[in-house]
C-alpha positions in Angstrom: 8.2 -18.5 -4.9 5.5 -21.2 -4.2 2.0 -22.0 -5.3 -0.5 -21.8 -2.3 -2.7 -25.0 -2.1 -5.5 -25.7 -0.1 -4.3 -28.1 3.1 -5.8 -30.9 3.2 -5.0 -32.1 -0.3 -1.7 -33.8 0.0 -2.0 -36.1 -3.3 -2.9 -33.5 -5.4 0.1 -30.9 -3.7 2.4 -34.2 -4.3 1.6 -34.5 -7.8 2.0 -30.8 -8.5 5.5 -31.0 -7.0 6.6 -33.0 -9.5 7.0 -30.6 -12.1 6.8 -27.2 -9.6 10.4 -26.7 -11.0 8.9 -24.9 -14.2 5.7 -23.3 -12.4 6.9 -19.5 -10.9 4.5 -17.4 -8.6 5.0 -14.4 -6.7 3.4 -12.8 -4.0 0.8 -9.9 -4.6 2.8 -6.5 -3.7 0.4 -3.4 -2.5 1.7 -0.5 -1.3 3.1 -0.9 1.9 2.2 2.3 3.7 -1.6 3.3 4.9 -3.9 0.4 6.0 -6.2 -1.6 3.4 -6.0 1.1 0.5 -2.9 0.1 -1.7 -3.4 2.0 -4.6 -1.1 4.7 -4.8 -2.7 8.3 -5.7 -1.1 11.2 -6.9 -1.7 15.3 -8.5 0.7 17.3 -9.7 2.7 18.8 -12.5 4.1 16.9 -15.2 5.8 20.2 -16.8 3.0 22.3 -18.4 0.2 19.4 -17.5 -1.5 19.1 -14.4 -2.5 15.1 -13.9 -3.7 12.8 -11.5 -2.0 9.7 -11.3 -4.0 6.0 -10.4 -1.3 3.5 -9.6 -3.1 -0.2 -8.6 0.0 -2.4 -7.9 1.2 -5.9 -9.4 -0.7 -8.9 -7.9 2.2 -10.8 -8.2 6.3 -9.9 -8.4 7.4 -9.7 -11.2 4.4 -8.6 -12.4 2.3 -5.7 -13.5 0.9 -2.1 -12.4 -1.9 -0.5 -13.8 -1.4 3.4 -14.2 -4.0 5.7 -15.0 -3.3 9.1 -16.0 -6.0 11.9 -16.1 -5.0 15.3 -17.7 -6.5 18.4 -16.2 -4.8 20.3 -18.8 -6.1 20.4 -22.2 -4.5 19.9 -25.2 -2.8 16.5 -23.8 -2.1 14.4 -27.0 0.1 11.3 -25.9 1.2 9.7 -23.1 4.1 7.1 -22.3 4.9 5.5 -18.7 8.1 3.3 -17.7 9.2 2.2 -14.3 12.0 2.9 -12.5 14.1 1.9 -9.4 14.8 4.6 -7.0 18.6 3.9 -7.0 18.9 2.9 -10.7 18.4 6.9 -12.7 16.7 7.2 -15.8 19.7 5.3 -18.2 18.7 2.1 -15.9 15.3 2.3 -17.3 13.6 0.1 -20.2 12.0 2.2 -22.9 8.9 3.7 -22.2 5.3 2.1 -22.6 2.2 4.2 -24.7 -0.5 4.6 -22.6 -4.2 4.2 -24.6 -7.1 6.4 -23.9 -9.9 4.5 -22.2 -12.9 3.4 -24.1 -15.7 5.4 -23.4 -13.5 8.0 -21.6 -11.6 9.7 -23.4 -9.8 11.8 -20.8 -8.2 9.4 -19.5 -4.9 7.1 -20.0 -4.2 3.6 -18.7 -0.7 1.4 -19.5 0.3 -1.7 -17.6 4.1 -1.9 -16.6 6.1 -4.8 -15.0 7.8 -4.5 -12.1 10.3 -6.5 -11.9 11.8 -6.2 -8.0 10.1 -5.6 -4.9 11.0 -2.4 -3.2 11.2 1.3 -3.4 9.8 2.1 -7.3 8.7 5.1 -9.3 6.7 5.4 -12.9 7.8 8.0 -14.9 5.1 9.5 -16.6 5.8 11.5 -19.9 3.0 13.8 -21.1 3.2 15.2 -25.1 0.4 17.8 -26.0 0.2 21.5 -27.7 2.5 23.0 -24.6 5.2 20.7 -25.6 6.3 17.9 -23.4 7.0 17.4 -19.6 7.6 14.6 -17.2 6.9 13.8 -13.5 7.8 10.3 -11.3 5.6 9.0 -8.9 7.2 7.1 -6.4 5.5 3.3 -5.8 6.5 0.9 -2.8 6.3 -2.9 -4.0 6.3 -5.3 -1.4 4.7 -9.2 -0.9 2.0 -9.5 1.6 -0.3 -12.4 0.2 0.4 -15.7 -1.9 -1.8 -16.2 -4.5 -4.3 -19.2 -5.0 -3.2 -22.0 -8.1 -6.3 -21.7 -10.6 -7.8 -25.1 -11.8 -6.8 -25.1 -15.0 -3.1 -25.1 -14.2 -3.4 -27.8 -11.9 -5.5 -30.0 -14.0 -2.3 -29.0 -16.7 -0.3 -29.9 -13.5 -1.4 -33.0 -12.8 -1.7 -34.2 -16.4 1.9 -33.4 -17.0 2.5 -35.3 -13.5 1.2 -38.2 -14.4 2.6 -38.8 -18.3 6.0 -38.0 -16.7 5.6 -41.0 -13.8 4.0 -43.1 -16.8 6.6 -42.4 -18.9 9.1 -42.9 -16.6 7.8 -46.5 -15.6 7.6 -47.6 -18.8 11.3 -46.6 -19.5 11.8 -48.9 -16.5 9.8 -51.7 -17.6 10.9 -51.5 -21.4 14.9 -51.4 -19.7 14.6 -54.5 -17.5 12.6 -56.4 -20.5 14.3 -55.9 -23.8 16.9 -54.1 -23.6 19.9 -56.6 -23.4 17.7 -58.8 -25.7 18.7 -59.2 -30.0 16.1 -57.6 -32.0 12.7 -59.2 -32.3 13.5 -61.4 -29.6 10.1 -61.4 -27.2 11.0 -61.9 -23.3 10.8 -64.8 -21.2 8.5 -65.2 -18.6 11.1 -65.2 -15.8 12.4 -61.8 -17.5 9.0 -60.2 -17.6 9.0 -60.9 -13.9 12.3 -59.5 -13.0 10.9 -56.2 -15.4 7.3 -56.2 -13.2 9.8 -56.4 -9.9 12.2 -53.3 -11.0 9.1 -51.4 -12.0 7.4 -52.0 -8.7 10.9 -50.9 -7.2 10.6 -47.6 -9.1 7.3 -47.1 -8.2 8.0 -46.9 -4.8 11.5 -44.7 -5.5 8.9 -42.6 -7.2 6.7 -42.6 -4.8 9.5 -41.3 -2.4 10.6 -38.7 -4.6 7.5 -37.1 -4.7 7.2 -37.1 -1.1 10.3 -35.8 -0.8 9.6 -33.2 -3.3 6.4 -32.5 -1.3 7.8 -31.9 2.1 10.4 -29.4 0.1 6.9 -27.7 -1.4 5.9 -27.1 1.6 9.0 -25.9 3.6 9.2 -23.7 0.4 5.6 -22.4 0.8 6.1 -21.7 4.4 9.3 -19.9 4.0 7.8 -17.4 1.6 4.7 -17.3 4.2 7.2 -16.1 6.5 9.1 -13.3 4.0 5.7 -11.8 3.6 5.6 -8.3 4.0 4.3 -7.0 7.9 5.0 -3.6 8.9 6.7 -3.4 12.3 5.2 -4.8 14.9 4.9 -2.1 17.6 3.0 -1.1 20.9 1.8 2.2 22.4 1.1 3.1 26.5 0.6 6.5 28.2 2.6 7.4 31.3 2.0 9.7 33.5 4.7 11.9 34.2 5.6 14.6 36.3 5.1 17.0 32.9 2.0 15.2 32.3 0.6 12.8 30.4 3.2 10.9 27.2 2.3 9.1 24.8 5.4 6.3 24.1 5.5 4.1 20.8 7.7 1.4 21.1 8.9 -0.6 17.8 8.9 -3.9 19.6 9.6 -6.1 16.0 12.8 -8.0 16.0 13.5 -6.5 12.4 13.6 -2.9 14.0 17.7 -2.1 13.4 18.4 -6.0 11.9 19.4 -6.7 8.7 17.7 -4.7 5.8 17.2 -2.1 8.4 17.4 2.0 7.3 17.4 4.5 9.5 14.5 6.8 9.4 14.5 10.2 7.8 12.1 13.2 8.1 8.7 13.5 6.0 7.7 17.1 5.1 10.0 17.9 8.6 8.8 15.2 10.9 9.9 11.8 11.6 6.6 10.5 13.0 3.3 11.5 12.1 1.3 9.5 14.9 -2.6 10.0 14.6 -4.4 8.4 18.0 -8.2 8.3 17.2 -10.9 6.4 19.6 -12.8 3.5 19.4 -14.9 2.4 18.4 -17.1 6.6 18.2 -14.0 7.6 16.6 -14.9 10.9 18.4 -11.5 11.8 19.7 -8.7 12.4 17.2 -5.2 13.8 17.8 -2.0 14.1 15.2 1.1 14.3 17.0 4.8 14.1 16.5 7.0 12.2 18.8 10.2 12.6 19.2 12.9 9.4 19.9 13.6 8.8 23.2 15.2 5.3 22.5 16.3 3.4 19.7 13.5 1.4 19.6 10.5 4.4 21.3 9.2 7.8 20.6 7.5 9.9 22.8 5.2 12.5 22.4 3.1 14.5 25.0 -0.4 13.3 24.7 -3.2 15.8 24.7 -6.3 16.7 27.1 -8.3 13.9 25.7 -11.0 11.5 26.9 -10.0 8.1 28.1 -11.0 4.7 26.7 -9.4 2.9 23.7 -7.1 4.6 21.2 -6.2 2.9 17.5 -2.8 4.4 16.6 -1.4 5.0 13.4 2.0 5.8 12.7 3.8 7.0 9.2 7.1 6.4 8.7 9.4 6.3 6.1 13.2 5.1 5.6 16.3 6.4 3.4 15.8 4.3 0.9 12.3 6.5 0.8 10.4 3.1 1.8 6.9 4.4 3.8 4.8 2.2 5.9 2.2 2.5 8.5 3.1 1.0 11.9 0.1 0.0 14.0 -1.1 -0.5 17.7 -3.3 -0.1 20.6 -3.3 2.4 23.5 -5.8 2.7 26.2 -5.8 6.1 27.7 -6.7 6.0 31.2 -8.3 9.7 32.8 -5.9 12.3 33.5 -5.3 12.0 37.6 -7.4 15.3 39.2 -5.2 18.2 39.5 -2.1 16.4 36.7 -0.8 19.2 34.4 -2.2 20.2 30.9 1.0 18.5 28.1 3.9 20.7 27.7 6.3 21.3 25.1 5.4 18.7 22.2 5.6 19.5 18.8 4.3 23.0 17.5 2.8 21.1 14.7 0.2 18.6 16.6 -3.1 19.1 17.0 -6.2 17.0 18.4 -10.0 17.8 18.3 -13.4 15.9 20.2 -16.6 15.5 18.3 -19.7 13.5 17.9 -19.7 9.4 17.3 -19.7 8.4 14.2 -23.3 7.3 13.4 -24.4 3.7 12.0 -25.5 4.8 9.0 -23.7 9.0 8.1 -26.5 10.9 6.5 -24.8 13.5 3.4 -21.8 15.1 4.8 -22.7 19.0 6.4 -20.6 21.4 7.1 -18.3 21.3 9.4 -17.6 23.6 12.0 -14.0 24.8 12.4 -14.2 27.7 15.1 -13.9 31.2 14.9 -16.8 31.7 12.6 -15.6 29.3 9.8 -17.0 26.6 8.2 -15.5 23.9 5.9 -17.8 22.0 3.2 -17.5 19.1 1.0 -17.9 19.9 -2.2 -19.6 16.6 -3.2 -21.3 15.7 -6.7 -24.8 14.9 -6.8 -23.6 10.7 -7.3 -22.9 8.6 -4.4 -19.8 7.8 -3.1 -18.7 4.8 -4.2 -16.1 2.2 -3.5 -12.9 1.9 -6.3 -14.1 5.7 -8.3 -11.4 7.8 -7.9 -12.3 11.1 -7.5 -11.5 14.2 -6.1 -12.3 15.5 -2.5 -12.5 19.1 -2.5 -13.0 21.0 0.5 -13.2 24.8 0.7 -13.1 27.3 3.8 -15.6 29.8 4.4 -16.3 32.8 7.0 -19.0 34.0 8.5 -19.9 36.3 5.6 -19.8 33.2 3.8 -16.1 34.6 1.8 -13.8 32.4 0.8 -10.8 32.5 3.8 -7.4 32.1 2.3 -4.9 29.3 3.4 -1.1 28.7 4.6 0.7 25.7 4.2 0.7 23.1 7.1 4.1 21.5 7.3 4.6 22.1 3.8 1.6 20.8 2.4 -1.7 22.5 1.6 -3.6 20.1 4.0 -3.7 16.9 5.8 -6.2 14.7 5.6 -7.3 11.6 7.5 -9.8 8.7 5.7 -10.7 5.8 8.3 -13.4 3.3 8.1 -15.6 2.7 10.7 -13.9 -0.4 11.6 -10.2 0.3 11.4 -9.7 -1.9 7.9 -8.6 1.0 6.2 -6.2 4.1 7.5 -5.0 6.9 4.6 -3.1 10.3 5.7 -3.4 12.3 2.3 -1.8 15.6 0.8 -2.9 17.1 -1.7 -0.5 15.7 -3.8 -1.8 12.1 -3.2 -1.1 9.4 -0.9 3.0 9.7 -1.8 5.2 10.2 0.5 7.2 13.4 -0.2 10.8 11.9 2.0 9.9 9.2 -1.3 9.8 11.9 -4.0 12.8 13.6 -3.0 14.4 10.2 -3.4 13.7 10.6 -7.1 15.6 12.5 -9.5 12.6 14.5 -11.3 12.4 16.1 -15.0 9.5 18.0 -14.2 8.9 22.1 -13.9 7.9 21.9 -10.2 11.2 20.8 -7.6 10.6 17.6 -6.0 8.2 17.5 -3.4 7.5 21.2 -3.3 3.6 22.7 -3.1 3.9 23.8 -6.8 2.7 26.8 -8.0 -0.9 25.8 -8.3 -1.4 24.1 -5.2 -0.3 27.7 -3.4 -3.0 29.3 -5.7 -5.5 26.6 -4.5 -5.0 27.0 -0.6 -4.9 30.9 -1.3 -8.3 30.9 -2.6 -9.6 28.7 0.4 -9.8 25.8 -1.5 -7.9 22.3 -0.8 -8.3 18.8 -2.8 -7.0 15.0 -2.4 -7.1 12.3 -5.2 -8.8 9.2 -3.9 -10.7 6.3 -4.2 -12.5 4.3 -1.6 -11.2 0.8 -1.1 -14.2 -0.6 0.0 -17.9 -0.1 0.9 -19.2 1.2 4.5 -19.3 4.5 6.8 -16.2 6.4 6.8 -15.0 9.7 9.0 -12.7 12.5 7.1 -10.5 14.5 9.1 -8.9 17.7 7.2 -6.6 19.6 8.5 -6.2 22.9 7.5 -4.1 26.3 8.5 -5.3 29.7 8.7 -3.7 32.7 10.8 -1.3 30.6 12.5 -4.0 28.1 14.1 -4.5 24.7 12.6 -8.1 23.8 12.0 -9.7 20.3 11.7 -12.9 19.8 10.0 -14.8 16.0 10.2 -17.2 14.8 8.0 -18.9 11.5 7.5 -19.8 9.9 4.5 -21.5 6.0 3.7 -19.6 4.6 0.6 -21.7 2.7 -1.6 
């Protein structure tokens, strides 16, 4: 683990390297899966409690998580968080950490944890009211993607300690070749002073080569742990026309793809893929498909009736260690040949929809129309959006008559949403349970009343009643487009709404 200095600088990067030894950084570790948005989000049940979970992650490994707990349920009197590793169980854990209420909100809990390992994690999260106690673990991915700065006041301490050690050390030199064979209170003669001025000049330089030497392993060191950073696989995406129409192919073209530290992939809530193609730059065209492997390294997936022009594509995978990330690319979709034939077979799960470009500036999010006489609104607040409050986005579902029309699960979930910013920097595919994957949770052993990774009780009465919800927070400023995904009668619906984050 290196500092990160500033190029340019050499004399101050050799003097630093001197005592670099003692000095430990790590790399900053967000989440690896989704696209600029590493917090990790979660709602659930922690036995009789319902909470919603805030996980920012460590800027630096080992170092430490924020949680935030919110209780929905009242009566919520304590609680405690710990972390654990995914392959470690609950007697591998330290002992849990008290979470304090917030000052000035009362409702809600914060603790800091260390994590200690990069990797698949989890917080265990312990809630204690007038129900009694239950417990639920959130799963958290911890992996380096940035080095972080050296601040000015550890370099000035740095370079202080730099230059009373070469100091020191010449004057040890000096002192040796002067007096030290001499009786006591015997002074030096000129001719030894000279020879002591000559082997301290001689150390000088050996100094001076050390440090250099010390430098150039500094930097080798610095660029190795460049190189370790975290990068999800690098990967490409193409259409082909084929004689079953058009095909969608991802490709994982990295040369980490089945090396070492490889694990295969395994299915999240059924699929092993979830691909989402959207156009840009109107983001008007949208499509959430399924491929299937065709190769070790591709998956193919038929690609649907829409327009050509440039596609971003987003892909969500997760491993058996329950590691998720988001693998990137580029497609551009040329038009479908006259007379080619509509996609067949495909997953029974995708689905795609066409609408308007997003505008510059999204006025207050409507309602969106989902077909068949229904409507789906956003039930915002009267506040603005704004970037890094986590909230809740609740949508509900509504006929003609304006009633409330009940819900069924979409691929085991009560919804599916999609959060992109106008400019690509940030890519979330949410649940209602949060941002966590649920081929992650099932990875966990859980002490909770709800089995790992199911709906839950609640959630069923939520989508029953026409109503669906995602814990979030917006990353960062600027105009957004939502697309949620919703089942009713057997036919998924997509509703899109646009909203400017303040």
């Amino acid at each position: 683990m290196t500092l990160a200095f500033p190029r340019g600088r050499g004399a101050l990067r050799i003097a630093a390297a001197v005592v670099s030894a003692v000095v430990l950084f790590a790399e900053a570790r967000p989440l690896a899966a989704h696209v600029g948005s590493p917090d990790t989000f979660f709602e659930g049940a922690a036995g009789p409690y319902r909470v919603r979970v805030t996980v920012r992650p460590p800027g630096v490994v080992p170092g430490r998580a924020e949680i935030f707990v919110r209780p929905e349920t009242a009566g919520v009197t304590a609680i405690s968080v710990r972390p654990r590793r995914y392959d470690a169980g609950p007697h591998g854990a330290p002992p849990p950490d008290e979470a304090r209420q917030v000052a000035g909100d009362p409702g809600l809990f914060t603790a800091s944890l260390w994590l200690m390992r990069e990797g698949e994690h989890a917080v265990e999260i312990e809630v204690t009211g007038s129900a009694g106690s239950g417990r639920v673990v959130v799963p958290v991915a911890s992996v380096a993607t940035r080095t972080l700065p050296m601040r000015g006041s550890l370099l000035a301490i740095i370079l202080a300690f730099a230059a009373l050690l070469v100091a020191g050390g010449l004057a040890i030199v000096f002192a040796a070749a002067s007096e030290s064979t001499l009786a006591p209170g015997e002074r030096p003669s000129p001719a030894r002073r000279r020879v002591a001025i000559a082997a301290t000049c001689i150390a000088a330089v050996v100094f001076l080569f050390l440090l250099v030497g010390e430098n150039a392993w500094w930097g080798k060191a610095r660029d190795a742990s460049v190189r370790s950073l975290f990068r999800p696989y690098r990967a490409s995406a193409v259409v082909a026309e084929r004689a079953e129409g058009r095909v969608l192919r991802l490709t994982i073209d990295d040369p980490a793809w089945r090396g070492r530290g490889w694990h295969p992939l395994v299915p999240d809530h059924g699929k092993l893929v979830h691909l989402f193609a959207i156009r840009e730059p109107a983001l008007d065209a949208f499509a959430h498909l399924h491929p299937l492997p065709s190769t070790e390294r591709a998956f193919d997936a038929p690609f649907p009736d829409l327009p050509a022009g440039m596609y971003s594509v987003f892909a969500d995978i997760t491993d058996e260690t329950g590691f998720p990330q988001t693998v990137t690319a580029q497609a551009r979709i040329p038009s479908a040949p006259a007379g080619s034939p509509q996609p067949a077979g495909g997953d029974p799960d995708d689905s795609w929809i066409t609408g308007k470009p997003l505008p510059a500036v999204p006025a207050a999010p409507g309602p969106s129309d989902l077909g068949g006489g229904m409507t789906m609104r956003w039930e915002l607040g009267p506040d603005a959006v704004r970037a890094g409050k986590e909230m809740s986005l609740a949508f509900d579902v509504r006929d003609s008559s304006g009633a409330q029309v009940p819900l069924e699960p979409y691929m085991g979930m009560g919804a599916h949403a999609v959060v992109l910013r106008d400019d690509g920097s940030v890519f979330v595919h949410l649940h209602p349970m949060g941002t966590v994957s649920m081929a992650s949770m099932e990875r966990l052993p859980l002490a909770s009343s709800e089995p790992m990774g199911s709906m839950g009780h609640a959630a069923h009465e939520e989508i029953a009643s026409g109503r669906v919800s995602f814990p979030y927070a917006f990353p960062r400023s600027g105009p957004y487009r939502l697309w949620v995904q919703v089942k009713t009668a057997g036919v998924v619906r997509t509703g899109i709404f646009d909203v400017l984050v303040r």
